[in-house]
C-alpha positions in Angstrom: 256.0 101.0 140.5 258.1 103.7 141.9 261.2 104.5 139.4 264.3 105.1 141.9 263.1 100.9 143.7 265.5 98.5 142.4 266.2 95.2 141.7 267.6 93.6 144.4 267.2 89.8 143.6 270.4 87.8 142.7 273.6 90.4 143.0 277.3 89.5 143.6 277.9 90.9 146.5 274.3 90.3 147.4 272.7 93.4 148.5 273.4 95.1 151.9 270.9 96.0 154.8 271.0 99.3 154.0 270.0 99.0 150.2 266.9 96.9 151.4 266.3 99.5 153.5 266.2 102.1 150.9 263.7 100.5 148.7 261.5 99.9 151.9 261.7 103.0 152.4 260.8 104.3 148.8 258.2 101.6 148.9 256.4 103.2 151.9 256.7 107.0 150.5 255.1 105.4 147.3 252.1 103.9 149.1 251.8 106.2 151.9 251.6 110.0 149.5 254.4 111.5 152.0 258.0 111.6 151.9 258.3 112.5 155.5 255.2 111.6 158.0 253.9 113.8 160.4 254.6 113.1 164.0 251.6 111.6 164.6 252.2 109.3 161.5 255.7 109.0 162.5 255.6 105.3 164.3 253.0 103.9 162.1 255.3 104.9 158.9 258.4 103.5 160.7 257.2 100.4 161.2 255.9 99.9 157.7 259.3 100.5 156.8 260.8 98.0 159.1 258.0 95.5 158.3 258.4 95.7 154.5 262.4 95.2 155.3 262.0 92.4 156.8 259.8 91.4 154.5 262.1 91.6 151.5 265.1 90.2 153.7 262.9 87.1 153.6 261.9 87.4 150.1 265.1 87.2 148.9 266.8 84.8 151.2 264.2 82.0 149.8 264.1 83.1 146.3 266.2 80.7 143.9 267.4 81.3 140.5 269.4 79.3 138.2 271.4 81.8 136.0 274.5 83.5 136.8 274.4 86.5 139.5 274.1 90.1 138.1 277.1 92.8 138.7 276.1 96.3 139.7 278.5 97.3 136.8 277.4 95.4 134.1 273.8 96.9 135.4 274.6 100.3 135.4 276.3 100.2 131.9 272.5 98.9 130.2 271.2 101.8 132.3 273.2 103.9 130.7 272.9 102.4 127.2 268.6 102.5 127.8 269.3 106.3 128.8 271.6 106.7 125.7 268.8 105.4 123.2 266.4 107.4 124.8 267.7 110.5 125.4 270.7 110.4 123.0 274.8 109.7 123.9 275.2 112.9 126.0 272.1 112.8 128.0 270.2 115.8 126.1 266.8 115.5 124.4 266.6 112.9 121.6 265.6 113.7 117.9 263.3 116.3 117.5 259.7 114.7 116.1 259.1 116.1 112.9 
């Protein structure tokens, strides 16, 4: 799976258009090899993109969960603590293997 795709499943505020969007997106770059079609790809890859949106819009409109809704904060802070433990407290390389 492609790193920069998130979770979008069961925020407060629920995820917008645009972040949907942006995962499409990513998704399609993954699967097609391109970050930017060629003009003859150009329709084909847009409408992947608009397909898989939808697609996801769905997804999560029918999906139901019974714990309590994430917080893009409260996400972003064990990001930073899995980045912390990997790569140390100010972001540089972690211990040297001896």
């Amino acid at each position: 799976m492609c790193r920069n795709i998130r979770t979008l499943h069961h925020f407060d505020p629920p995820v917008s258009h645009e972040e949907i969007h942006a995962a499409a997106l990513q998704f399609v770059r993954k699967v097609s090899g391109c970050a930017k079609p060629s003009r003859a790809n150009a329709a084909a890859f847009d409408r992947a993109v608009a397909e898989v949106s939808v697609t996801v819009e769905q997804l999560l409109a029918t999906l139901v969960r019974s714990a309590p809704p994430r917080t893009r904060e409260a996400e972003a802070a064990k990001a930073r603590a899995r980045s912390a433990k990997r790569f140390g407290p100010r972001g540089g390389p972690g211990p040297a293997a001896t």
